[in-house]
N, C-alpha and C positions, 0 to 999 in steps of 0.2 A: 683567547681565540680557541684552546681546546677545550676547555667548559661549551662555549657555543656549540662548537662540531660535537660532543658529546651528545648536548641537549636535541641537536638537528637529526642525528642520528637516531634516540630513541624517538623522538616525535616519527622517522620516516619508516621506523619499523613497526609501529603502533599495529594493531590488529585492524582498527575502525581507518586508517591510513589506507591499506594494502587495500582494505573492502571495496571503500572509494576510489582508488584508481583501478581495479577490477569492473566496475559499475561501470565510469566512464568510459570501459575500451570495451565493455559487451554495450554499454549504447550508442557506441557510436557503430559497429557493427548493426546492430538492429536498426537504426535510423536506414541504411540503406535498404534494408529488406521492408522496411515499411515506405520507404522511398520508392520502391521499385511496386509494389502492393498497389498502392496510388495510384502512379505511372501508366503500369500496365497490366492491372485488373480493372478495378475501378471506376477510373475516368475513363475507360472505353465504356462499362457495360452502363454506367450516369452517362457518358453522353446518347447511349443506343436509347434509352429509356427515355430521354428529352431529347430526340431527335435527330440525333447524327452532332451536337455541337463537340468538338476539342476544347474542351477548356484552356489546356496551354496556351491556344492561338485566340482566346476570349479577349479582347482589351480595348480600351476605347484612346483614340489620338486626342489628346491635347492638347497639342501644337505641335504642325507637320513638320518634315526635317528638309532637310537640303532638297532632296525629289518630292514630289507632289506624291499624295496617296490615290488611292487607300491603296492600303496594302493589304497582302493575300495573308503572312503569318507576321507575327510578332519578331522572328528576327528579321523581317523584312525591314518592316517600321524603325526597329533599333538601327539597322546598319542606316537608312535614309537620317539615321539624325532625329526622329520625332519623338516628342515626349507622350509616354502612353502611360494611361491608369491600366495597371496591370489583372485584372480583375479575374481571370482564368488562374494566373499563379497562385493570388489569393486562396480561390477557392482549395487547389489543390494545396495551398497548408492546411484549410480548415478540415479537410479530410482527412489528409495525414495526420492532423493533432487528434481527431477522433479517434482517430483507428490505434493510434499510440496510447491515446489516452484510456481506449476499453481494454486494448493487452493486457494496461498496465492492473487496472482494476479486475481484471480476471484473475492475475496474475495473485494479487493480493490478498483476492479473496480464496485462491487454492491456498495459499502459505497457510492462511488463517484458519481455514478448515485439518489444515495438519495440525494445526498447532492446538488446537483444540483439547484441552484435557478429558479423559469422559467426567459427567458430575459423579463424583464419590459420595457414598452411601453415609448420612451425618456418620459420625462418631459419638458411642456414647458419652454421653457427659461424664467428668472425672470430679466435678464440684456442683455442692448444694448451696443456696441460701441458706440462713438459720432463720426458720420461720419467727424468731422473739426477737435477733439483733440483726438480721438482715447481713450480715456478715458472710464472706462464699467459705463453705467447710467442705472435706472430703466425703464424698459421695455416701460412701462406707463408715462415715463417723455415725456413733451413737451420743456423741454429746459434744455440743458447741463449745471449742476452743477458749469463744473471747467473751460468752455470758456464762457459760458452764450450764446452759441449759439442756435438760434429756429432748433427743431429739426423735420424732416420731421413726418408727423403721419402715424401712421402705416396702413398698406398694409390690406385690407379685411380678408386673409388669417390670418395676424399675430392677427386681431381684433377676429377671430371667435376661432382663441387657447388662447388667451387670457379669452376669455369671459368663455371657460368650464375647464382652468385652477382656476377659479378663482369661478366657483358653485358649489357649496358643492356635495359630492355624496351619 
């Protein structure tokens, strides 16, 4: 039993542990405020836009309840007992999962942008081919290692990256 509680213990202090229930108590916090986003931005200025509709109060009766309808809202319908296709709440998750869903991608793609290394400038090369044995030799070698062959010197160019490869900065 104390092996167990040991093992339970580091599992619950784990780093990626802590992360994860951090994540789930900031989203369940942002759910509301995209809850509310919806709610009371949104589906008012979507409905001003198509016409004055509440989507909350959108739904169709599928079989009336105890009182005859229609009815004026959807908690009307529900207290009478009737079965409704809910098609305004609907809508309002598919909103809310958009508007959650482009946070999240904005969000992602700021992370991403930080994390961004700048491209570093190549490095000079610190190994040659042997042009006879194909073999990788030090840059600065004048004679291959593994055929013992004299190896040509190097080109102006490859002398002047060598030379600020190799000064301190």
């Amino acid at each position: 039993m104390a092996k167990f509680l040991k093992e339970f213990r580091e599992f619950a202090v784990k780093g990626n542990v802590i992360d994860m229930a951090v994540g789930i108590i900031i989203g369940g916090a942002f759910t509301l405020i995209v809850q509310s986003l919806v709610k009371d931005v949104m589906n008012p200025v979507i409905g001003l836009l198509v016409g004055g509709i509440d989507f909350s109060n959108l739904f169709v009766v599928l079989r009336e309840g105890t009182t005859a309808g229609p009815y004026p809202t959807l908690a009307a319908a529900q207290a009478a007992g009737a079965v409704t296709l809910n098609l305004g709440l609907f809508l309002n998750a598919v909103v809310s999962f958009t508007i959650v869903a482009f946070v999240v991608f904005m969000l992602v793609r700021t992370i991403n942008r930080l994390k961004r290394e700048e491209v570093e400038a190549p490095k000079s090369p610190v190994e040659k081919p042997c042009p006879y044995c194909f073999m990788t030799v030090p840059i600065k070698a004048t004679r291959c290692g593994h055929c013992t062959s004299e190896l040509p010197l190097p080109t102006e160019a490859e002398q002047q990256s060598l030379k600020a490869a190799s000064s301190p900065s």
